[in-house]
N, C-alpha and C positions, 0 to 999 in steps of 0.2 A: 767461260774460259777455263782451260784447266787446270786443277792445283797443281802448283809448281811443285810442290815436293814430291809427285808421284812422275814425273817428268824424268827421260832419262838425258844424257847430258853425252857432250862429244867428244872426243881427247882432244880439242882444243877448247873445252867448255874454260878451263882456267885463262888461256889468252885470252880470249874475248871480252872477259870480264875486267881485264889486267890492260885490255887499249879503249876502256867506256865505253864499247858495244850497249846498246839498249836490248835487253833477253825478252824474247817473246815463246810463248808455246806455238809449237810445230810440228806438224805430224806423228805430237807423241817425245818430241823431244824442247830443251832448252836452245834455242837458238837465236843468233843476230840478227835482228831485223834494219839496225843501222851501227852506226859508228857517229862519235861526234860532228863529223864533216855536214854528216848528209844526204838521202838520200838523194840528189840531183848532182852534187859534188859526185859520190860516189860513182854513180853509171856514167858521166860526163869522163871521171878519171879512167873509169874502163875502157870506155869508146878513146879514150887518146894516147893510153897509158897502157898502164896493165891493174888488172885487180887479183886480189886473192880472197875466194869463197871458198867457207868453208861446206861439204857437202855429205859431212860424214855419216847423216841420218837415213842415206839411202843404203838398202843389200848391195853385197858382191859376193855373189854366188860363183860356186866352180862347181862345172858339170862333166863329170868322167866316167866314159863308158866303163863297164865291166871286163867288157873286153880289152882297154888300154887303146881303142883306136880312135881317136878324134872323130874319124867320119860318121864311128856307130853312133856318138855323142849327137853330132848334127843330125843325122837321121830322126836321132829319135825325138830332137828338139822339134824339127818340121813337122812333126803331127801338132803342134802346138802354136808353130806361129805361119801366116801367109810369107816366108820371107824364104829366101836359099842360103842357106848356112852350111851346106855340103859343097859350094862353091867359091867360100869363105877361106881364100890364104891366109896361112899361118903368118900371123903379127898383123891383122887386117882387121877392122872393124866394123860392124853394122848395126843401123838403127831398124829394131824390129817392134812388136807387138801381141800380145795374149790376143784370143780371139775366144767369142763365147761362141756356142751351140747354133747364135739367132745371126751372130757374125759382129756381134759387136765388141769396143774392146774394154778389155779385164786389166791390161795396164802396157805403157811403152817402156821400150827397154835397149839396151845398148848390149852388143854381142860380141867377142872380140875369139878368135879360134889363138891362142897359146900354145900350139902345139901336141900338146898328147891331151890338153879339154879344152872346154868354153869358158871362158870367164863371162859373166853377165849381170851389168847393175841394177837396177831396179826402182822404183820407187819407194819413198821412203813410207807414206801410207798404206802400201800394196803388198811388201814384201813379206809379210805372213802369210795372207792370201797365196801371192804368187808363190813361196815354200810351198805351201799344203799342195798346191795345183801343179806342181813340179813332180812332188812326191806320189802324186795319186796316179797320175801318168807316166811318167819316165823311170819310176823305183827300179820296174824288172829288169831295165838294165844300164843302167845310169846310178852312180850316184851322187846325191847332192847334198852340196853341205855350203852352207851360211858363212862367211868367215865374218867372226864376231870382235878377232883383233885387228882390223886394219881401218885404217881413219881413210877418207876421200877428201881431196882438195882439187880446186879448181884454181887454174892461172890462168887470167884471159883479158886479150885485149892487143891492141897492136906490137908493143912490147913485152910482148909474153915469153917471144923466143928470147929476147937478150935476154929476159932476165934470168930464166932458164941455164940459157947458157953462162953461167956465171957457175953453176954446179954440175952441167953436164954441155961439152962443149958439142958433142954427137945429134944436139938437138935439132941443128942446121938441115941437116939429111932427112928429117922425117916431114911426111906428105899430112893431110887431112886423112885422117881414120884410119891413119897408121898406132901400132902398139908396140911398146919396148919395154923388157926387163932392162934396167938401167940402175946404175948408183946415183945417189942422190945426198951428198952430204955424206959419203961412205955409207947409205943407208940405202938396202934394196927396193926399188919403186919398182911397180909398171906406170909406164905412162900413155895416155893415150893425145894423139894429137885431133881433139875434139871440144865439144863444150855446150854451154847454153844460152850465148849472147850473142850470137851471130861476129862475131869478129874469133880471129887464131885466138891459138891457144890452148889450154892443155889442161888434164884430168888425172890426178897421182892419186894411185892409192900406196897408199903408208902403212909401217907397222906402227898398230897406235903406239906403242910406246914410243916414239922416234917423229909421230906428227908434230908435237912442238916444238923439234928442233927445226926439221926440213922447215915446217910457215916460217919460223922466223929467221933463216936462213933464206929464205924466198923475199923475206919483210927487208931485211936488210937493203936490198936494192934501192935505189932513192926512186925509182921509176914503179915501187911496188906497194898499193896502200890496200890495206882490210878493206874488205866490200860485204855487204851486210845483204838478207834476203828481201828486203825493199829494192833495191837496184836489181837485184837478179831477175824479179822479176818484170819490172819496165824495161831490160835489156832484152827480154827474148820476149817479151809480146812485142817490141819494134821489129825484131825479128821472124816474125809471125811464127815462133815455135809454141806447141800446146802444153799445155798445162795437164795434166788426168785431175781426173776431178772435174776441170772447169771446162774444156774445151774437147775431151774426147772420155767416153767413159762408156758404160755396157749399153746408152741408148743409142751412142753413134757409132756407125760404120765407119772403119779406114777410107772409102768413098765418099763417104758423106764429107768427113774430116777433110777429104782434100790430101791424102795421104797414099794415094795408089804410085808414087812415084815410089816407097818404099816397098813394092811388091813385085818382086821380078819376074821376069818374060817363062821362066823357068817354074817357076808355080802355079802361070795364067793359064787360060786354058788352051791347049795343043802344044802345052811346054812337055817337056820329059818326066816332072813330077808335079804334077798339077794338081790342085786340089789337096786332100789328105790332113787338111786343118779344123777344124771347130769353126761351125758356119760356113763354110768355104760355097756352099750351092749359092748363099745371100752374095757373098762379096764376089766370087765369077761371074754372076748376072749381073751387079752395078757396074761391073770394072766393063761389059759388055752394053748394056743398056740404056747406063746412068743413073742418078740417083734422083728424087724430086726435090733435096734441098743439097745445100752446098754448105761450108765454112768457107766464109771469107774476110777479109780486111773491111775495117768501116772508118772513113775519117770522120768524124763531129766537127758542124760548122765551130766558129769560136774558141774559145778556151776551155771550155767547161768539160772535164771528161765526162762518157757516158758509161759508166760502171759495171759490174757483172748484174746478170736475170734483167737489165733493163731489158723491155719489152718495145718490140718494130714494128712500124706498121708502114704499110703502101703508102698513105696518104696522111697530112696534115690535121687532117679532123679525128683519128684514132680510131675509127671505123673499120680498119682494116689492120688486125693484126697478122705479120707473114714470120714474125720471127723474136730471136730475145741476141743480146748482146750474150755471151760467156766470157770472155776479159776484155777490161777497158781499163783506161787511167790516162794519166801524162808521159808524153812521150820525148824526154829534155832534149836529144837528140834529134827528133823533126819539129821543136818548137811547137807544139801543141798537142791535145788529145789523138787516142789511138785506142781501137778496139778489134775485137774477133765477133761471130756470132755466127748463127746459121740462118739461111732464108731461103726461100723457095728457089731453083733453079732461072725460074726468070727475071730473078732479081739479082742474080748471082754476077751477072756483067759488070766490071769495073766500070765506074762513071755512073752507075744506077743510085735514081734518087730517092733518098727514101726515109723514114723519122724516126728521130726514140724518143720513148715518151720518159722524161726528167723531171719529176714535181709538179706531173699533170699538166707539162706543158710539151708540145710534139716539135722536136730539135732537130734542124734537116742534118742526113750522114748520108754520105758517100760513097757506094763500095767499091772500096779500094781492092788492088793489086797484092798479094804480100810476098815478100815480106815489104817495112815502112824502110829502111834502111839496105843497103847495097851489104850483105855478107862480103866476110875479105878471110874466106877460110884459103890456107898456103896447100893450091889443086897441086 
């Protein structure tokens, strides 16, 4: 684990500490991994209520052409990711993706066009990487810069708009992966109407000087409690959203992932601007062909979660391994365990039976459908 002193900290690092948040090291920073409630309290209070996460250890990069025109911007973003961001309305937002050479992915990301640039989050382990890989490709006419003062929060859950609306009453009007410059507590936000838990809800970024007031101007609400990164992450593996790191990284394909809804018609092949991305020959031929493995949902008989790297096999006797689990845990919201993993395409059919092996012993799973829980994003 890492020394906590060399650990950088969030401009709500002080709240956190000040509602007995338990601080764990994460990706390089001090962060909540619960609250006294709990973490089952906590994702339960989401899925009914609303929660507030803090998320401020991921990049928000802004990317502006040289030329001052958005599109050059997008342009030159699409040598970089499979996705169309030259077709990207201004205050619109999209889930996109790095792509390596082999066609695998470098890290996921969220795309938002602002009108004269990109604004673009990042991962919070990546975002070094993804700077340098910004810089080495897009310098000549783009430039990019980090913003290093603004905090990220997350609001999510079915009461996210009222509570919201409590500071900004304009909130009503906006769609799923809509983006607003907005006042927030007399303080300038962008918001987006997005998230990581599979229910509405919403994603501010702040000036950190002004994060502690907006959370706790957000806290205020009685429908509004701290949510810690224990819940965040049982919230969106019910969700079947990926994790980097765990669930998609430089060995798997946006295909493999399960992820070619995020690649538009417009990039495929016999689109207008097809191709032109890092690996693009690997992920046109799967998007065409198919892949030999898949990510999919797994449900575990019983109670027992079946964890990440557990290992799958076809049959009972372990004799046959097709695959390994990448997230698994408790899922409070479907009443028992829940996992992701990848296995051979013909195992890949929902209702296929199949085992993980738990303490040397082979435990039947299911592959399921995903996501585990019915999304209630406001289409």
């Amino acid at each position: 684990m890492a020394d906590t002193a060399a650990l950088q900290v969030t401009p709500l690092h002080s709240l956190h500490v000040s509602l007995g948040a338990r601080m764990v090291p994460f990706a390089g920073y001090d962060m909540p991994v619960q609250y006294p409630a709990g973490v089952m309290k906590e994702h339960l209070h989401t899925r009914m209520s609303a929660g507030l996460f803090d998320v401020s250890h991921m990049g928000q990069v802004i990317i502006k052409a040289k030329s001052g025109k958005v599109e050059d911007a997008a342009l030159a973003l699409e040598k970089l990711v499979p996705v169309d961001i030259l077709g990207l309305k201004e205050g619109r937002q999209r889930y996109g993706f790095f792509t390596d050479e082999n066609g695998g992915i470098l890290d996921d990301l969220m795309i938002t066009n602002r009108g004269d640039h990109l604004f673009v989050v990042v991962n919070a382990a990546c975002k070094d990487a993804d700077m340098a890989h910004m810089k080495a490709h897009l310098s000549g006419s783009c430039d990019i810069t980090l913003l290093e003062d603004r905090a990220l929060i997350a609001l999510q859950g079915p009461r996210a708009e009222a509570v919201l609306a409590e500071l900004w009453a304009g909130v009503s009007g906006m769609k799923f992966m809509d983006v607003r410059g907005v006042p927030l507590h007399d303080v300038p936000c962008i918001v987006s109407r997005s998230g990581y838990s599979g229910e509405d809800g919403f994603e501010i970024s702040v000036p950190a000087d002004k994060a502690e007031e907006v959370a706790k101007a957000l806290l205020e609400h009685p429908d509004c409690e701290a949510i810690g990164l224990g819940a965040r992450d049982s919230l969106r593996l019910e969700a079947g959203l990926c994790l980097y790191g765990n669930d998609i990284d430089t060995t798997t394909s946006p295909i493999e992932a399960s992820l070619e809804w995020a690649i538009q018609k417009v990039r495929r092949t016999g689109g207008d601007r097809e191709g032109g991305f890092p690996g693009a020959e690997r992920i046109l031929s799967e998007l065409t062909n198919g892949t030999t493995r898949r990510r999919v949902g797994l449900k575990p008989e019983g109670k027992a979660p079946v964890r990440d790297h557990v290992k799958l096999f076809a049959d009972a006797d372990g004799k046959n391994e097709i695959g390994e689990v990448t997230s698994g845990g408790f899922g409070p919201s479907v009443e028992g365990p829940v996992a992701m993993g990848y296995v051979p395409k013909d195992f890949a059919t929902p209702g296929t039976a199949i085992f993980a092996e738990v303490r040397g012993k082979y435990l039947p799973v299911t592959v399921s459908a995903l996501p585990f829980i019915t999304p209630n994003y406001k289409r």
